[in-house]
N, C-alpha and C positions, 0 to 999 in steps of 0.2 A: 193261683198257680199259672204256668206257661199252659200254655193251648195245648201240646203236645203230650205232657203231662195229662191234664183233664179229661182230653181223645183217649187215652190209653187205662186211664184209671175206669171211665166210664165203658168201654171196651173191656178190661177186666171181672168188672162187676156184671153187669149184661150175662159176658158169656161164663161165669161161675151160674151163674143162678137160671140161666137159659139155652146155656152151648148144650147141654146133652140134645135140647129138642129141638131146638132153632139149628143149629151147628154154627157154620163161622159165618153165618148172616148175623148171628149175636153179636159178634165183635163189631161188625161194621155198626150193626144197629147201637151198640153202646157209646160207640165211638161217635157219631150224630149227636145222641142224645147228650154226652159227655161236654161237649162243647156249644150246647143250644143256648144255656142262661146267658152266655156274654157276650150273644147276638144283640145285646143293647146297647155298644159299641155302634153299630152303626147309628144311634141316634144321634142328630147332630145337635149342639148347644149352641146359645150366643154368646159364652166365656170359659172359661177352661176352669174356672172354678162350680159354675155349674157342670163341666164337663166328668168334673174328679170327684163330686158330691152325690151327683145320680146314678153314677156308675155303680152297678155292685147294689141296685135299690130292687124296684120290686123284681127285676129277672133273676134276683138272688133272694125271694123272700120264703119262707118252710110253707106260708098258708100259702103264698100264689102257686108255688111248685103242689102242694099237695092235690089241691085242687085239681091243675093241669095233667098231672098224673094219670088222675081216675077219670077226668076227660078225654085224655088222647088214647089210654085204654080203653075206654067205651069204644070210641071212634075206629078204633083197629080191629075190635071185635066183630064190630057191625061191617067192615071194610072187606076184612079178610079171618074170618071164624077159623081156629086152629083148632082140632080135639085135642092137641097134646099139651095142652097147660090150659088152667082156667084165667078166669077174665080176675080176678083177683090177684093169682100168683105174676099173670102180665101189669100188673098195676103194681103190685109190689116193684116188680126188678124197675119199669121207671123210673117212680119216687127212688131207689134206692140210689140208681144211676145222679139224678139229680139233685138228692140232697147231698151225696157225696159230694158231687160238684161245690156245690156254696160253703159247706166243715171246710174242704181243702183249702179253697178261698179265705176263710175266717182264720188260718192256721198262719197267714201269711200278715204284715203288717199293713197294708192299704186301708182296711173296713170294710166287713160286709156287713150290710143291712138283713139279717137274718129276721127280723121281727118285722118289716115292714107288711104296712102303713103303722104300726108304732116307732117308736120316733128313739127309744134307747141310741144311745154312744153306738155305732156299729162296732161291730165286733171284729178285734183284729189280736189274735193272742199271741202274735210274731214269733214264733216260735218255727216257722221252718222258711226258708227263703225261698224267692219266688221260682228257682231251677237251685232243683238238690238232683243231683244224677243217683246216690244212693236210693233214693224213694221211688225215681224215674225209670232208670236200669231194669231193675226187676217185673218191674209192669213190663218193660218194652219185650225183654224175654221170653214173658209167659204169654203173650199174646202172641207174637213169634212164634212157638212152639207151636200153641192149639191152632193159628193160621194155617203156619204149614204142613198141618200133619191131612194123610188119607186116612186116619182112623176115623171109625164109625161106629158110634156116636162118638162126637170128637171129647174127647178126654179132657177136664175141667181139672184136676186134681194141682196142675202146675200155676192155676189160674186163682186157685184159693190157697195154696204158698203164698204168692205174690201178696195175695190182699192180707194174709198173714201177718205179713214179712213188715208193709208197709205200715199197716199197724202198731205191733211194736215197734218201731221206728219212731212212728210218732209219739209213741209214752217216752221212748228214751230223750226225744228234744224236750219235754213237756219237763222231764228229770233233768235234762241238763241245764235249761233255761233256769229253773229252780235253783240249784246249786250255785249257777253264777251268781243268780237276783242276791243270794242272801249274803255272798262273799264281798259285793260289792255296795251292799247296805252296809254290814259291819266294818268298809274299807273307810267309810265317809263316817258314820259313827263314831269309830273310834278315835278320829281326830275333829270330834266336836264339830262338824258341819252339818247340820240340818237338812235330813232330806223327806222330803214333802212325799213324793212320789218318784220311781223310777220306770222309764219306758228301754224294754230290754227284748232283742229281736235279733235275730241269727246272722249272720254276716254269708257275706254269697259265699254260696256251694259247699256249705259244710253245717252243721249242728254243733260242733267242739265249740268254733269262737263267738262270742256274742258283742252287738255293738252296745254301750248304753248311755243315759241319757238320765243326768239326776236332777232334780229339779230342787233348787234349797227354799222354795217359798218365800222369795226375798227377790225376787228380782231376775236372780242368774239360775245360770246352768253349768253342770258337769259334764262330759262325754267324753268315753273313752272304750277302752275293748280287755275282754277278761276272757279266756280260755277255762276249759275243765280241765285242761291239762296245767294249768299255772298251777307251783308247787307251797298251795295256802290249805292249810286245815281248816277246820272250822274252830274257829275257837283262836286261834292262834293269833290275829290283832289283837285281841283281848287282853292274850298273855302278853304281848310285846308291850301294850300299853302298862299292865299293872309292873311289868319288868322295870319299867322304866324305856326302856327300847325306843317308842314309839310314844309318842306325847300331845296331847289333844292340841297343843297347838303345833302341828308339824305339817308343813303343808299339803294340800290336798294332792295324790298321784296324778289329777290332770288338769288340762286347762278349764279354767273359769270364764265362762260366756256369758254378756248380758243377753237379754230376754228381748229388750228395750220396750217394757213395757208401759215406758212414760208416752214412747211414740206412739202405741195402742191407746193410750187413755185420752190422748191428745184429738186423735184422730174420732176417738168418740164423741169427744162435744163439742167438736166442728160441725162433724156431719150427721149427730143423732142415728137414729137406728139404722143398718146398713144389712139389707138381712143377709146379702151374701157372703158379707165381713162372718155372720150370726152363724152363717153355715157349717165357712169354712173352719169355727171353733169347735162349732158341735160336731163336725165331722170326724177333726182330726183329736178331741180328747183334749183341746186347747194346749197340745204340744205344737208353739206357736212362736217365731220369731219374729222382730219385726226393726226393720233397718230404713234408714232414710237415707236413699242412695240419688245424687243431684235431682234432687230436688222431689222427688216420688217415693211413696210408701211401700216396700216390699216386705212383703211378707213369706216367712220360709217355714213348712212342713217339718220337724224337726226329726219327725219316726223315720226317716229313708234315708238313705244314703251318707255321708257321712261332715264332718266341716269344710266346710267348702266346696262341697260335693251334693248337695241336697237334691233330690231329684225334683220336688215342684216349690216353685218360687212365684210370687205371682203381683204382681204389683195393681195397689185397690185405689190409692191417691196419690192427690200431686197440692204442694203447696199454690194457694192463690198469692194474688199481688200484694196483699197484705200478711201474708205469711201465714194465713190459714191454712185447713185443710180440706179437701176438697173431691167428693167421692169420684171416682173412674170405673170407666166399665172392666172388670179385673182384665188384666194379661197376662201372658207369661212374661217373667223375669231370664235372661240369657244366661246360662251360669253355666261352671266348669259339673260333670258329671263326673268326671273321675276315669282313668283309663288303665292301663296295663301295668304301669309304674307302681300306680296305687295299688293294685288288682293284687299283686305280688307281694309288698308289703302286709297287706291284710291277711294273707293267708300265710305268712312267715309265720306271725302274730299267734297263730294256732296253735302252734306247736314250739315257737321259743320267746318264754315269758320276756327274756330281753332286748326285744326289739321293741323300739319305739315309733310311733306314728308321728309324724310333724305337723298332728291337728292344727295346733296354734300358725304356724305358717300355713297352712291351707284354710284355716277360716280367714284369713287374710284377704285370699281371695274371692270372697264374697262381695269385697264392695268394689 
């Protein structure tokens, strides 16, 4: 999640669980702590795939945080000894502060390494994008409120609303992502295209639309965008099809992408094991593009941003004189992010099933 976001949510929780005895020293304090794990940020890397792989690793891990928890509570104990909370319920509201931190993080499509030094897929359940001002708003409010109030002991009640509030919030993304997932499995099923696995994550500043991302286990890819509000039952391609309506060979609602996974395999037995190529698979769930653009191997992130619009690109090779390939120390690749034109279009999309995206002209310009 945004920084602002994290400061606020962390500032939340704090002062729920500490504003009656702390008062609005809790907020400030939550707010610190709120924003502490992705002090790893300033670490510096020698490639930007190292840079997008370690990020989000152990200053986002449950055992480094738990740990650090009941260390920096000891430490505060010994520092500054309060009677009005014990050394445990201070150990609690930390860890609470900072595991919250890293779930929010997870809730977002990046990856977070919640398990580190275990080495699982990091966890990214895309389900809320990375500034939703519904989730954000109401934090900002109740912090607001208990800030500026003179009451004494400062009033927490507005402050466990919010964390309420942002909670179910959260099950309703967790529900709407759901709904999409299964409307856009049964969109591709029904016209007899094979889908492997789909990667399905919230589109900016809303939960209604979702971007996604099918994979046929063949090569290509699907991607395209589905609202809760588009006007589909469940069941209802099913009926189209058995209607006669809708017919397994009709073609698929979006465009079809290669993978180019001949370039990936190509590039493996030139240059044998490449662990940062290794990384950057395991990191991102092998949701993985890969283009051969004059004469360099790019490789594109496919969970972020949209065709043509990808937000990390990165280029790992470059052919030699004999038309090999040839590892490089990764870079970034220069590509369009997408702007205000786009911005607009996406969020039509939300609310009227008949607007179309001109993916296929915007993967365009990818090369």
């Amino acid at each position: 999640m945004d920084s602002l976001t994290q400061a606020l949510y962390g500032a939340t929780v704090q002062g729920a669980l500490l504003g009656r005895r702390q008062g609005r020293r809790s907020l400030v304090y939550g707010a610190i702590l709120g924003t502490l794990p992705d002090l790893d940020v300033i670490i510096r890397y020698a490639d930007p795939v190292s840079s997008m792989t370690f990020h989000r690793g152990f200053s986002h891990s449950v055992f480094v945080l738990t740990v650090f928890s009941i260390v920096l509570a000891w430490l505060i104990r010994r520092w500054r000894p309060s009677p009005d909370y014990s050394g445990a319920r201070l150990a609690f509201t930390i860890w609470a502060v900072l595991i919250t931190h890293v779930l929010l993080d997870a809730f977002t499509a990046y990856g977070t390494q919640l398990f580190w030094p275990f080495s699982p897929t990091p966890t990214s359940w895309s389900n809320l994008f990375i500034v939703d001002p519904v989730f954000t708003v109401p934090l900002l409010a109740a912090v607001a409120a208990s800030g500026l109030t003179r009451r004494q002991p400062m009033p927490t009640r507005g402050l466990w609303l919010a964390l309420a509030f942002t909670t179910l919030y959260l099950a309703f993304t967790f529900f709407s992502q759901s709904v999409v997932e299964d409307r856009v499995r049964e969109t591709y099923e029904v016209r007899g295209i094979p889908v492997e696995r789909v990667q399905i994550g919230s589109a900016p500043f809303n939960s209604v639309l979702w971007r996604y991302v099918v994979d046929d286990g063949r090569g290509h890819y699907y991607e395209g965008f589905a609202s809760l509000f588009d006007p589909v039952k469940p069941g209802m391609l099913r009926e189209a099809v058995a209607s006669g309506t809708i017919g397994a060979t009709t073609p698929a609602p979006d465009p079809r992408f290669e993978r180019g996974l001949a370039l990936r395999d190509a590039f493996s037995r030139d240059v044998g094991d490449h662990a940062l190529h290794d990384r950057l698979r395991w990191f991102t769930g092998d949701w993985l593009r890969y283009d051969e653009i004059e004469g360099v191997l790019v490789v594109t992130d496919l969970r972020m941003g949209l065709a043509g619009r990808h937000f990390f690109r990165f280029v790992i090779g470059e052919r030699d004189a004999d038309g090999h390939w040839r590892a490089l120390t990764p870079r970034n690749w220069p590509g369009l992010r997408g702007g205000a034109d786009e911005l607009k279009l996406v969020l039509q999309r939300a609310w009227d099933s008949g607007v179309r995206l001109p993916l296929a002209d915007w993967e365009r310009d990818m090369r």
